[in-house]
C-alpha positions in Angstrom: -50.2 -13.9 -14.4 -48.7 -16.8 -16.4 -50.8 -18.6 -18.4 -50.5 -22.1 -19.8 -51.5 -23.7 -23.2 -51.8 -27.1 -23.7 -50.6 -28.4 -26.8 -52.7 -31.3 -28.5 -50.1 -32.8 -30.0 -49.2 -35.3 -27.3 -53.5 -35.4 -26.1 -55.1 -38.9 -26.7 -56.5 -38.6 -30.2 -59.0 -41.5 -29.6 -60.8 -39.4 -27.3 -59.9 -35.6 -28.4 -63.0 -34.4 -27.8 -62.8 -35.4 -24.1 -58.9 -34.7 -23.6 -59.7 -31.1 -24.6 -63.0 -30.6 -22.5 -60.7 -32.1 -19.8 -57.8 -29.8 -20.1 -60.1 -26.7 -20.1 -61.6 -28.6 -16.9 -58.1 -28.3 -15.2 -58.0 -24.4 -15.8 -55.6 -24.2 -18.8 -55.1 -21.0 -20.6 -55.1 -21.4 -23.7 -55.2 -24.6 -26.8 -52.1 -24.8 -28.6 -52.1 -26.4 -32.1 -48.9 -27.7 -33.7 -49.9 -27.3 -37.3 -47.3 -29.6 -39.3 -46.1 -29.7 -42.9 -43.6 -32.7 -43.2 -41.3 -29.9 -45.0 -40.4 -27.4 -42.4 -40.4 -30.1 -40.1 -39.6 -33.8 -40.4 -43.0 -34.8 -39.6 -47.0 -34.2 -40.2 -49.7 -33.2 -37.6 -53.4 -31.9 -38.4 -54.4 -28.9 -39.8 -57.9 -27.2 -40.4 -60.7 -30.2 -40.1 -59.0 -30.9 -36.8 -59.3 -27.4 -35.7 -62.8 -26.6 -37.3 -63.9 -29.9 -35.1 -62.6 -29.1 -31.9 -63.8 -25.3 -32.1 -67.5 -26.0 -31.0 -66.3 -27.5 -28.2 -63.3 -24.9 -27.2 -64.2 -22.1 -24.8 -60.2 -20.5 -24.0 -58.1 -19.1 -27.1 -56.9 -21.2 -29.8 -53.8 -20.5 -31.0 -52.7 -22.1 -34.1 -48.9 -22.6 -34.7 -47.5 -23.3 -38.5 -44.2 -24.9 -38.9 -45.0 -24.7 -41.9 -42.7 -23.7 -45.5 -44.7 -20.2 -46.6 -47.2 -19.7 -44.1 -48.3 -16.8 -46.2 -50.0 -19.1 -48.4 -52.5 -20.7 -46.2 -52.8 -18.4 -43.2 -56.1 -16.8 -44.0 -57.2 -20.7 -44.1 -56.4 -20.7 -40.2 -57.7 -17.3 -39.1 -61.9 -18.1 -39.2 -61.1 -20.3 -36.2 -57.9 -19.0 -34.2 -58.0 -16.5 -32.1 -54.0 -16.0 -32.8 -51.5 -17.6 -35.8 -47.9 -18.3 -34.8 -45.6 -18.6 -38.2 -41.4 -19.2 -37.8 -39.1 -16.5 -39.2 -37.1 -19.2 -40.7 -40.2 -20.5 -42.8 -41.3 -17.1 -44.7 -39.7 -14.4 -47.0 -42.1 -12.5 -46.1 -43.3 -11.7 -42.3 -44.3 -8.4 -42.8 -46.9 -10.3 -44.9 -47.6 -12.4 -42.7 -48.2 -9.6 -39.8 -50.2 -7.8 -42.3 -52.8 -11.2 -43.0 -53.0 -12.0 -39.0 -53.4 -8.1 -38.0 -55.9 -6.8 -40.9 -58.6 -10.3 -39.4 -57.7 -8.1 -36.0 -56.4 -11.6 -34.3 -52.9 -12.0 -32.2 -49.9 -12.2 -34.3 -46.6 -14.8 -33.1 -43.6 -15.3 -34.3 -41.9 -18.1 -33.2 -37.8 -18.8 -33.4 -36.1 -22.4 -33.3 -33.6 -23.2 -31.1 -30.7 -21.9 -32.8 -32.3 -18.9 -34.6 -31.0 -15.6 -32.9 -33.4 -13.0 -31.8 -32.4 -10.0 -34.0 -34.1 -11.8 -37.2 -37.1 -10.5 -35.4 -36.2 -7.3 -33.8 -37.8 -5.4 -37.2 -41.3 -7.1 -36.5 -41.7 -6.4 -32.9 -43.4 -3.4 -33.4 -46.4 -5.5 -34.7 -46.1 -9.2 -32.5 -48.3 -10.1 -29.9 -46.4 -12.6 -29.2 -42.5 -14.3 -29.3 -43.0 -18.3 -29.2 -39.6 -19.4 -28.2 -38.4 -22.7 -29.5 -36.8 -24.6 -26.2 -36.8 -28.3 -28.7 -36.2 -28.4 -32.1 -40.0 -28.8 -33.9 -41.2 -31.6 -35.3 -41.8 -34.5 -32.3 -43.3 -34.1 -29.2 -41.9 -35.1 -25.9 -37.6 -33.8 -26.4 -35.7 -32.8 -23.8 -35.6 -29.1 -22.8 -33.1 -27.5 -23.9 -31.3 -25.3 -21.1 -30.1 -22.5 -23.2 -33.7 -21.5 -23.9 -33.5 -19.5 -20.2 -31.0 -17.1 -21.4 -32.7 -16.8 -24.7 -35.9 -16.0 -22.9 -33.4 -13.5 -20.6 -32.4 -11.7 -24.0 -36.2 -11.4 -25.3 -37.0 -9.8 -22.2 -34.4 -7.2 -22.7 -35.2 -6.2 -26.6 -38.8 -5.8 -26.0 -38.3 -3.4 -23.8 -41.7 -1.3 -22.6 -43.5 -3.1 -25.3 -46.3 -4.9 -25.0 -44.9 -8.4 -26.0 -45.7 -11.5 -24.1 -42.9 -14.6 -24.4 -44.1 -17.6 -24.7 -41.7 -21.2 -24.5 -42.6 -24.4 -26.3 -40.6 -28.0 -26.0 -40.1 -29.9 -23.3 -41.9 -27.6 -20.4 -42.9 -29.2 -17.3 -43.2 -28.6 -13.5 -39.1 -28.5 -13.0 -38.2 -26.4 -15.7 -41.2 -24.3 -15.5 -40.1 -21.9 -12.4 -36.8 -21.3 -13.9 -38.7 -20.2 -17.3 -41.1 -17.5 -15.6 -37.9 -16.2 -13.2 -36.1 -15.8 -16.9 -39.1 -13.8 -17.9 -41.8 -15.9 -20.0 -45.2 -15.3 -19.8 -46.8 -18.2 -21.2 -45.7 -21.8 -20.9 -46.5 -24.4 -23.7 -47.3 -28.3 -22.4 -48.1 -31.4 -24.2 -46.4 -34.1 -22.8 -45.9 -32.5 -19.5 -50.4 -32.2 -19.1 -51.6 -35.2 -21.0 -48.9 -37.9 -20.1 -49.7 -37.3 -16.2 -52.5 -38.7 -13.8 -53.9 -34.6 -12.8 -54.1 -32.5 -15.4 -55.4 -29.8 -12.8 -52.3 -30.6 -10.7 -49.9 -30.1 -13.4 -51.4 -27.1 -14.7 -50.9 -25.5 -10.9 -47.6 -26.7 -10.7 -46.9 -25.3 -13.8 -47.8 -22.0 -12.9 -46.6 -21.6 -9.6 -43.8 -24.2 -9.4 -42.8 -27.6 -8.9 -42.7 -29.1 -5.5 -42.0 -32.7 -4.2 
């Protein structure tokens, strides 16, 4: 079954509280968190009082993802209140570390790749991931246009995982059009911001998401 997480990012902040208990409304999946350094990306997000607020109030899996320079360091800060941590390859020196810190607090692991980041900088770790988050924008800013190549990319992950038990996941500029061609490629989970919170029916979107796009 595919599931969907719906990235904050792009929610009304005003009203977070009620964006959230409305996406969870509209059946999502799972929370998505775009945790942001202004190093490894050009730009800054929210980090742990925004997700120690909205945890009270979140009933489906948080997960928290760091594009952020040497996630090593502040990892166990995000694992009281995630139920899994996604770190980049390109960010660490160390992911084995970072494996070890997410596994040994017994939550999901992710590693996620940018755009242009080929998948054998990750084929060592696979035996201990949970989860590939596959970069379809280049992080930083929400609401960039898909990039195509991502289905092939998704295509390849397929193929190296093999019989394990890996789930893909996509994130950047996923909506209703792109969405069918994503789970056809082979992804499991589909990450939404702009897609969910810039339209009228969250609950519509979410379906549409899941089992495709229609006019």
């Amino acid at each position: 079954m595919i599931k969907v997480a719906a990235s904050i990012l792009n929610c009304n902040f005003l009203r977070l509280g009620d964006e959230i208990k409305k996406v969870q409304k509209a059946n999502v999946d799972l929370l998505h968190l775009d945790v942001m350094d202004g190093h490894f990306v050009p730009n800054l997000s929210f980090g742990i009082p925004i997700l120690k607020a909205i945890r009270p109030i979140v009933s489906v899996p948080i997960f928290s993802h760091l594009m952020v320079i040497k996630p090593e360091t502040i990892i166990d800060q995000f694992i009281p209140d995630s139920d899994g941590v996604i770190f980049h390859i390109e960010a660490t020196d160390n992911p084995r570390l970072c494996l070890k810190l997410i596994k040994k607090a017994k939550k999901f692991s992710g590693i996620a790749l940018n755009p242009d980041t080929a998948l054998k900088t990750i084929e060592q770790y696979l035996d201990d991931v949970y989860e590939i988050l596959i970069m379809s924008v280049y992080p930083g800013f929400g609401g960039q246009k898909f990039i195509r190549a991502t289905i092939n990319k998704v295509k390849q992950a397929k193929a190296i995982i093999g019989d394990r038990d890996i789930r893909i996941a996509v994130d950047g500029g996923v909506n209703p059009r792109n969405a069918q061609m994503l789970i056809n490629a082979g992804a499991d989970i589909l990450v939404a911001g702009t897609a969910i919170f810039k339209s009228d029916n969250y609950a519509q979107t979410i379906k549409m998401l899941k089992y495709g796009y229609s006019k």
